[in-house]
VEXTI-243478 format. One record per residue: residue number from 1; residue in three letters; x negated, y, z of N, C-alpha, C in turn. Coordinates in nm, 3 decimals. Example, Ala and Ser with C-alpha at 12.3 -4.5 7.8 and 13.67 -1.06 7.14 Angstrom:
// VEXTI-243478
<atom pos="1" code="ALA" n_u="-1.319" n_v="-0.569" n_w="0.780" ca_u="-1.230" ca_v="-0.450" ca_w="0.780" c_u="-1.320" c_v="-0.330" c_w="0.780"/>
<atom pos="2" code="SER" n_u="-1.285" n_v="-0.225" n_w="0.708" ca_u="-1.367" ca_v="-0.106" ca_w="0.714" c_u="-1.290" c_v="0.003" c_w="0.787"/>
This chain:
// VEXTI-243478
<atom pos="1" code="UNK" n_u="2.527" n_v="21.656" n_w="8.388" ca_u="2.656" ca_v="21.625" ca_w="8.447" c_u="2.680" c_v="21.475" c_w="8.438"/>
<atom pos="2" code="UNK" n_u="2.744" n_v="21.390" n_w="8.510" ca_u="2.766" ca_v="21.253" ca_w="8.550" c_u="2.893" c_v="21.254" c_w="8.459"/>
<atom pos="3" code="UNK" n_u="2.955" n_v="21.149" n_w="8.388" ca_u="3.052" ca_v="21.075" ca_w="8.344" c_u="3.156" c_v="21.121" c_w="8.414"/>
<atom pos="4" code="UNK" n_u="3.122" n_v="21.073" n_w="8.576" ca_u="3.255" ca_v="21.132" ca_w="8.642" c_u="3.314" c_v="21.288" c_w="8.643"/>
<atom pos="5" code="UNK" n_u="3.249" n_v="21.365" n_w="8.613" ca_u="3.286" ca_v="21.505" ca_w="8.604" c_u="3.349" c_v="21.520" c_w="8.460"/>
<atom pos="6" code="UNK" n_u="3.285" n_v="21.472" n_w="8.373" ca_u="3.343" ca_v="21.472" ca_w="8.207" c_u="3.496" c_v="21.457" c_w="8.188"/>
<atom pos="7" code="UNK" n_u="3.455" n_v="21.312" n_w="8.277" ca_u="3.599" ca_v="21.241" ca_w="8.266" c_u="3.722" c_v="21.347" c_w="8.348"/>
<atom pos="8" code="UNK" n_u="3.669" n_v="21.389" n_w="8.462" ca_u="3.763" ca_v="21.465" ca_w="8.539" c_u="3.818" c_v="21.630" c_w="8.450"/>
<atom pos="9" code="UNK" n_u="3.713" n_v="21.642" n_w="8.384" ca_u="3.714" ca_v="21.778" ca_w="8.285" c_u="3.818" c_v="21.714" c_w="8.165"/>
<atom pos="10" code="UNK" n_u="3.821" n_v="21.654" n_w="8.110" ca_u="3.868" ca_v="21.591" ca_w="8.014" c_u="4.003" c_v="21.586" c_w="8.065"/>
<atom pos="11" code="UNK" n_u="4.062" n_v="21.538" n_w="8.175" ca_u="4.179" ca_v="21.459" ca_w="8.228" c_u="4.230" c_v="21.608" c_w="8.245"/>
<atom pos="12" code="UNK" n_u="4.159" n_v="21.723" n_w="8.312" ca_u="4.258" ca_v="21.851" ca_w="8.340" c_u="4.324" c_v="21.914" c_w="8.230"/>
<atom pos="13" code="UNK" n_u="4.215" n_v="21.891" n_w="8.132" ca_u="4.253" ca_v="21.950" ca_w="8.009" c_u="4.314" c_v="21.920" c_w="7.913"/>
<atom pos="14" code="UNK" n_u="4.382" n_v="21.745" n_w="7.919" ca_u="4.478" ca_v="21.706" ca_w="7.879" c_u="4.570" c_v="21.753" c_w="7.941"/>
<atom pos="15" code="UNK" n_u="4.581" n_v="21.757" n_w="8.112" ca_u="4.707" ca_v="21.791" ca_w="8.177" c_u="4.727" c_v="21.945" c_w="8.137"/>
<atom pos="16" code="UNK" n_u="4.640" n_v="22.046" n_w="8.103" ca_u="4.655" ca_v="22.185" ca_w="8.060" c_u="4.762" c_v="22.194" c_w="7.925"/>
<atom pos="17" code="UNK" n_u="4.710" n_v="22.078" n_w="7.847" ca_u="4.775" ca_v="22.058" ca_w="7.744" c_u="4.855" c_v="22.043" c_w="7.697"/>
<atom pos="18" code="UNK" n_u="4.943" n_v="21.952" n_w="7.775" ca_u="5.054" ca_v="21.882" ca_w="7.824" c_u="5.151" c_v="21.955" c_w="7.866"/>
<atom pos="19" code="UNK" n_u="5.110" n_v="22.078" n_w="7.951" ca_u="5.163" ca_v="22.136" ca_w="8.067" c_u="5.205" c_v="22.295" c_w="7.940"/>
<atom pos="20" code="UNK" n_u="5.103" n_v="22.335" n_w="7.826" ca_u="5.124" ca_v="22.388" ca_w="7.772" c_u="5.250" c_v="22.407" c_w="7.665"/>
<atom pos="21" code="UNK" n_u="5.247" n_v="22.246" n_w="7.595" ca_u="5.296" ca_v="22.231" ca_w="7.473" c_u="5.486" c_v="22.199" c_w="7.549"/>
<atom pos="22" code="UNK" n_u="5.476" n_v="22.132" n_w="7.650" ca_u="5.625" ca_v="22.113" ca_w="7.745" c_u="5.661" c_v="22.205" c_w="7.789"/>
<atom pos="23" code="UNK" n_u="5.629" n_v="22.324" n_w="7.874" ca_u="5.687" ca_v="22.411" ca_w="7.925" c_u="5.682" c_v="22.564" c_w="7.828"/>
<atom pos="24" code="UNK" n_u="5.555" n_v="22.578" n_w="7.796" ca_u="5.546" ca_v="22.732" ca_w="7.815" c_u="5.552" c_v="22.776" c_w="7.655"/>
<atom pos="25" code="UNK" n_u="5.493" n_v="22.699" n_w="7.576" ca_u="5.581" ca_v="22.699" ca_w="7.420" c_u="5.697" c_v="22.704" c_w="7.398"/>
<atom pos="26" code="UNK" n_u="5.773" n_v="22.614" n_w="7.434" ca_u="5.903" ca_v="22.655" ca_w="7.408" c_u="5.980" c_v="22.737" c_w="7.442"/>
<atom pos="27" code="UNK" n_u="5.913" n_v="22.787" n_w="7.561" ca_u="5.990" ca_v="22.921" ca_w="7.666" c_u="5.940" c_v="23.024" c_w="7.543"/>
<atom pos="28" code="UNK" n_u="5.843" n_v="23.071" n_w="7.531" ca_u="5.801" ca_v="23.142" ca_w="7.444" c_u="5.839" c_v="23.147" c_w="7.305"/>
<atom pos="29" code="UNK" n_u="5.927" n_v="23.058" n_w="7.224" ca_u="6.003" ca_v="23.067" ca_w="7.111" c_u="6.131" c_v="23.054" c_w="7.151"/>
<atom pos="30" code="UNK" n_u="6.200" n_v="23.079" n_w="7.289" ca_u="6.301" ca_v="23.079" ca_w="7.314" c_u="6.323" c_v="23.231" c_w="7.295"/>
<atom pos="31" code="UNK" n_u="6.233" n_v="23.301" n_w="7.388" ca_u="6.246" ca_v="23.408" ca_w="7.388" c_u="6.223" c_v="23.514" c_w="7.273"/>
<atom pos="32" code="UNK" n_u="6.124" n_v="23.460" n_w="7.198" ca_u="6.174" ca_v="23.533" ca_w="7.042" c_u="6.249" c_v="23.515" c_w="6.955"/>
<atom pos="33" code="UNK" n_u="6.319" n_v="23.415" n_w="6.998" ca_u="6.425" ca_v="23.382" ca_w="6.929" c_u="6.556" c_v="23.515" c_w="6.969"/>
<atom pos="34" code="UNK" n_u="6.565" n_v="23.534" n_w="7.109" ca_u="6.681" ca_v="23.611" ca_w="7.179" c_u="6.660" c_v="23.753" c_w="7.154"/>
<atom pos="35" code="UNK" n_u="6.507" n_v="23.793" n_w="7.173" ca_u="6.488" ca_v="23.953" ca_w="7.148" c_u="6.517" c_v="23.960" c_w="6.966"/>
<atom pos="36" code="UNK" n_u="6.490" n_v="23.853" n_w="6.893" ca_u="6.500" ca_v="23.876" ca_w="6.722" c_u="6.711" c_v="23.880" c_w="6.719"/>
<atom pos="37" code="UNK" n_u="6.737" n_v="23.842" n_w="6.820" ca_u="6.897" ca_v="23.829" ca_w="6.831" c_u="6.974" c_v="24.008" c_w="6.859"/>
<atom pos="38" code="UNK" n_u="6.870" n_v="24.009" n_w="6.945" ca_u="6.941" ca_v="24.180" ca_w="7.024" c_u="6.864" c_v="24.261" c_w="6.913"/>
<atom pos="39" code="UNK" n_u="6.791" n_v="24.264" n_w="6.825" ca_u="6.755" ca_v="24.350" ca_w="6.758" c_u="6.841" c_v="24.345" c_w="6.639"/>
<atom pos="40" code="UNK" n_u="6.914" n_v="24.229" n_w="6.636" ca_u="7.032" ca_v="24.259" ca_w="6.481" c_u="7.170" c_v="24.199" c_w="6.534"/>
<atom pos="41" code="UNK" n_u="7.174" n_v="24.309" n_w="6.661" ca_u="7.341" ca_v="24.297" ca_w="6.678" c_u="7.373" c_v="24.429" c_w="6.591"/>
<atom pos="42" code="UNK" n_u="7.509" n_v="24.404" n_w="6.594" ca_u="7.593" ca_v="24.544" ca_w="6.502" c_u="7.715" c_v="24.509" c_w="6.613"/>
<atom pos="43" code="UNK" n_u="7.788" n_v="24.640" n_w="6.538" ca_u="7.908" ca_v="24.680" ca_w="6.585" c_u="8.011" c_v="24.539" c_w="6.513"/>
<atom pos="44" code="UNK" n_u="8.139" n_v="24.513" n_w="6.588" ca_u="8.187" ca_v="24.368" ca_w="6.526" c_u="8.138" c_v="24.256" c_w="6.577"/>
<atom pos="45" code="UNK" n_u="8.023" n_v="24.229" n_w="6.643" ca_u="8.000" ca_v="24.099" ca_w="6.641" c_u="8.051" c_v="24.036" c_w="6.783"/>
<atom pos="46" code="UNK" n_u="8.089" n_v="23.906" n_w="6.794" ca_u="8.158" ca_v="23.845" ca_w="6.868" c_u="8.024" c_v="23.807" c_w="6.950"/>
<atom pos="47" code="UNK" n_u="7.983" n_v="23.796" n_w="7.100" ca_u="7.907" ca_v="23.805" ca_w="7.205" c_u="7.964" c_v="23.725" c_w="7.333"/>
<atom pos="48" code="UNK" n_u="7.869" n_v="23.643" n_w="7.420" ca_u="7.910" ca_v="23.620" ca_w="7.531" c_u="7.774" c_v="23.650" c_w="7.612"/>
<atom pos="49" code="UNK" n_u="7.789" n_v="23.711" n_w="7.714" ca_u="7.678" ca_v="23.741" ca_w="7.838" c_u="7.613" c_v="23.661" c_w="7.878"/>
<atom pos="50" code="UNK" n_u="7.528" n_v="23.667" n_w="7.960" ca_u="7.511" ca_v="23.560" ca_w="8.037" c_u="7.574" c_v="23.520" c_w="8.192"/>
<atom pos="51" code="UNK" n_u="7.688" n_v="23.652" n_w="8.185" ca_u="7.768" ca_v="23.582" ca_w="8.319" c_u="7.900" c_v="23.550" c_w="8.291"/>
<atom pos="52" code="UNK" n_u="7.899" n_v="23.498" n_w="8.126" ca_u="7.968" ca_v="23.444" ca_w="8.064" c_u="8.132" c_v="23.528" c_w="8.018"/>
<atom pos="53" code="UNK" n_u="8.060" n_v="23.671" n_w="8.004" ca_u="8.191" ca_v="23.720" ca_w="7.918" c_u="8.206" c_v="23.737" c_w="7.793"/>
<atom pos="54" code="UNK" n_u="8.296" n_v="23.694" n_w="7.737" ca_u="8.296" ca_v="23.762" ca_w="7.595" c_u="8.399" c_v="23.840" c_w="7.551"/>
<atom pos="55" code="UNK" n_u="8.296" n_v="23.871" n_w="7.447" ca_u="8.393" ca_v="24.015" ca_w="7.403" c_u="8.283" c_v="24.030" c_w="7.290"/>
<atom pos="56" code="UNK" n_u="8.379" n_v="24.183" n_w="7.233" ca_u="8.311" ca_v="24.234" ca_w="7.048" c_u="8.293" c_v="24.367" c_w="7.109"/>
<atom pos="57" code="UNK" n_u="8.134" n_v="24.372" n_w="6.993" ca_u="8.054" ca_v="24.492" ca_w="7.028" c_u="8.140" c_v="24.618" c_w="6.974"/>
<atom pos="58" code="UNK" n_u="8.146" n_v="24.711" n_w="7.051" ca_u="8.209" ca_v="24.840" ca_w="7.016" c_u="8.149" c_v="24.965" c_w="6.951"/>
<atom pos="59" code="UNK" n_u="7.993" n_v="24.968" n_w="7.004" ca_u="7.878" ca_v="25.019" ca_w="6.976" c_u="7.738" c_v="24.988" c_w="7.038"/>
<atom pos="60" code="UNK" n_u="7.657" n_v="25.009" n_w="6.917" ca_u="7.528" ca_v="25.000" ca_w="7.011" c_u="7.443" c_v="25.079" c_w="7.012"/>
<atom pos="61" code="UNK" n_u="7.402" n_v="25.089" n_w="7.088" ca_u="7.304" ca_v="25.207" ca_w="7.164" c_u="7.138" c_v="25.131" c_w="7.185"/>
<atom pos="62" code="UNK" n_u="7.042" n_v="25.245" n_w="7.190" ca_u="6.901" ca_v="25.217" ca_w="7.197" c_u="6.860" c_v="25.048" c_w="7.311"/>
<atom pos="63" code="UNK" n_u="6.946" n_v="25.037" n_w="7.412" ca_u="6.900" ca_v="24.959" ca_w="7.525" c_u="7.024" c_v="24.901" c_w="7.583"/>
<atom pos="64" code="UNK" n_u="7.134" n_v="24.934" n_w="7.509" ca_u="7.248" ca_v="24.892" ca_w="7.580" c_u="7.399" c_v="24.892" c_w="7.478"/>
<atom pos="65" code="UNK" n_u="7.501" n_v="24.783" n_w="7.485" ca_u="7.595" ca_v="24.803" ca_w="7.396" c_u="7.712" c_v="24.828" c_w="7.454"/>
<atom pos="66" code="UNK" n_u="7.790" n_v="24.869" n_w="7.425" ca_u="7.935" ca_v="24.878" ca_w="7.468" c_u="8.025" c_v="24.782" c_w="7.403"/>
<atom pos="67" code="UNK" n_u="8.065" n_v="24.708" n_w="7.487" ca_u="8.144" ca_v="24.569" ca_w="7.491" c_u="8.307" c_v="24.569" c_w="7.497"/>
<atom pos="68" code="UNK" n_u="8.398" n_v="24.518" n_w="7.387" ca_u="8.504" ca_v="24.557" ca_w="7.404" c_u="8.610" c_v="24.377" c_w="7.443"/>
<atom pos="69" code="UNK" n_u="8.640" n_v="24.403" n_w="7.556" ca_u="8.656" ca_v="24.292" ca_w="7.630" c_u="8.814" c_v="24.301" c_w="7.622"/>
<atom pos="70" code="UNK" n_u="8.908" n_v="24.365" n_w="7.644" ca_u="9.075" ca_v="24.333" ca_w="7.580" c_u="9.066" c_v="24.514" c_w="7.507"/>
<atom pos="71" code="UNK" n_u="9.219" n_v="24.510" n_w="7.460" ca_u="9.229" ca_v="24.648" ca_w="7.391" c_u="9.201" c_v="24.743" c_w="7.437"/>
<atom pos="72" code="UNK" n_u="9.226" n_v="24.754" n_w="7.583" ca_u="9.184" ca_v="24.854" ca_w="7.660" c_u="9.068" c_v="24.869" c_w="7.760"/>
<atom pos="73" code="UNK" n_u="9.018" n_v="24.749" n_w="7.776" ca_u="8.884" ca_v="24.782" ca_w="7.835" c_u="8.775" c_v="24.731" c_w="7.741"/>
<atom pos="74" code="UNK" n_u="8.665" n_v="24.821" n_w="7.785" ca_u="8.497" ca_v="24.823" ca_w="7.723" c_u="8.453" c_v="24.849" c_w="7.870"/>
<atom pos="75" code="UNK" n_u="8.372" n_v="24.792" n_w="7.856" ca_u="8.197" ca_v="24.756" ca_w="7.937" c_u="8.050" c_v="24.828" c_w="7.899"/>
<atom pos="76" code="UNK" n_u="7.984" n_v="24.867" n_w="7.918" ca_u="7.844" ca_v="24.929" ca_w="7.878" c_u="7.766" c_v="24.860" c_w="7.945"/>
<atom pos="77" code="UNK" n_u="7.695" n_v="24.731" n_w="7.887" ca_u="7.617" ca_v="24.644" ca_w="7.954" c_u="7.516" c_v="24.683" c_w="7.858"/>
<atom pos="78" code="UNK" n_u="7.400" n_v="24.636" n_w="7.969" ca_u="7.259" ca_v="24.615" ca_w="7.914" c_u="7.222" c_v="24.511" c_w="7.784"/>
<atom pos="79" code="UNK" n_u="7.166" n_v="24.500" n_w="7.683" ca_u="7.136" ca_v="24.469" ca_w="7.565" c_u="7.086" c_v="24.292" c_w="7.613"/>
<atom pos="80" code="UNK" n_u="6.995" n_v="24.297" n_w="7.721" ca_u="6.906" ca_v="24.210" ca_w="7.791" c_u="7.056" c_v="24.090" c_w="7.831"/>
<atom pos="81" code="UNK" n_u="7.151" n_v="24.143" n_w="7.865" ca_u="7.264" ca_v="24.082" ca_w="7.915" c_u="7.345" c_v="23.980" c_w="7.791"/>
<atom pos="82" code="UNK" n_u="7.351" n_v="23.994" n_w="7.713" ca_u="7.348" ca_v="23.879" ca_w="7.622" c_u="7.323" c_v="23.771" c_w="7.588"/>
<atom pos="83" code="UNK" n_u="7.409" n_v="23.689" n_w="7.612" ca_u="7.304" ca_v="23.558" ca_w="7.565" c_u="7.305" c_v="23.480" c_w="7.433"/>
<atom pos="84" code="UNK" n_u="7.444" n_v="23.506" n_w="7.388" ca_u="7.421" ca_v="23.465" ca_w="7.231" c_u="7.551" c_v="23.521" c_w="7.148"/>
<atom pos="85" code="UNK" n_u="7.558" n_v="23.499" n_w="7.035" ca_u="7.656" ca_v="23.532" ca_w="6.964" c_u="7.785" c_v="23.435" c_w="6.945"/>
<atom pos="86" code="UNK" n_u="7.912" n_v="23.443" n_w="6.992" ca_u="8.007" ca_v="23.350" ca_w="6.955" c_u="7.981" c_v="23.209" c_w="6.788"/>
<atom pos="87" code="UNK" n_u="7.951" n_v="23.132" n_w="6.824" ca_u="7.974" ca_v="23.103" ca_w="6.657" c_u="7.796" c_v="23.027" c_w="6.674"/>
<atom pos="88" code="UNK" n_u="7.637" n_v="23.098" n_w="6.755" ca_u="7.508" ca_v="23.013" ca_w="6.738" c_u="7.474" c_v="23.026" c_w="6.846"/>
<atom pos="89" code="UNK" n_u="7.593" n_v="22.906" n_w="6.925" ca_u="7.527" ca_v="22.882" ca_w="7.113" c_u="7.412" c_v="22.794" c_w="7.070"/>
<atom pos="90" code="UNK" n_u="7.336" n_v="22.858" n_w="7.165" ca_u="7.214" ca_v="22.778" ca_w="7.206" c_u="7.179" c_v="22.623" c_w="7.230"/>
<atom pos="91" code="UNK" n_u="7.119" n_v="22.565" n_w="7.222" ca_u="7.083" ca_v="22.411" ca_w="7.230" c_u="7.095" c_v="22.389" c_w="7.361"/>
């Protein structure tokens, strides 16, 4: 193989690198960060969605919680629908 191919092998695989450690790492500890979140909600805890409602959990269920949004209304949203807990917004 010629220099020039090395060099061109070399240069992708910095950009692989690059392209790794900026985008797709951190997506990837974002997201275990959020599923380690929905796995220790309880009943009580203060919640906002991601289409930005909040409200306190009423119960939770296998895949989905029931959301208590004024005294008289609750919601049964999907678990996935969460985006963080009142009190550890996100960066």
């Amino acid at each position: 193989m010629s220099s020039e191919w090395v060099t061109m092998i070399a240069y992708f695989a910095v950009l692989v690198g690059v392209f790794y450690f900026l985008i797709i790492a951190p997506r990837k500890k974002q997201e275990k960060k959020h599923k380690d979140l929905l796995e220790v909600l309880q009943r009580g805890d203060r919640v906002v969605t991601i289409g930005g409602i909040k409200g306190e959990i009423a119960r939770v269920k296998d895949d989905s919680v029931l959301l208590k949004v004024s005294d008289t209304v609750q919601i049964e949203m999907l678990k996935k629908a969460i985006a963080f807990k009142v009190g550890e917004e996100p960066e």
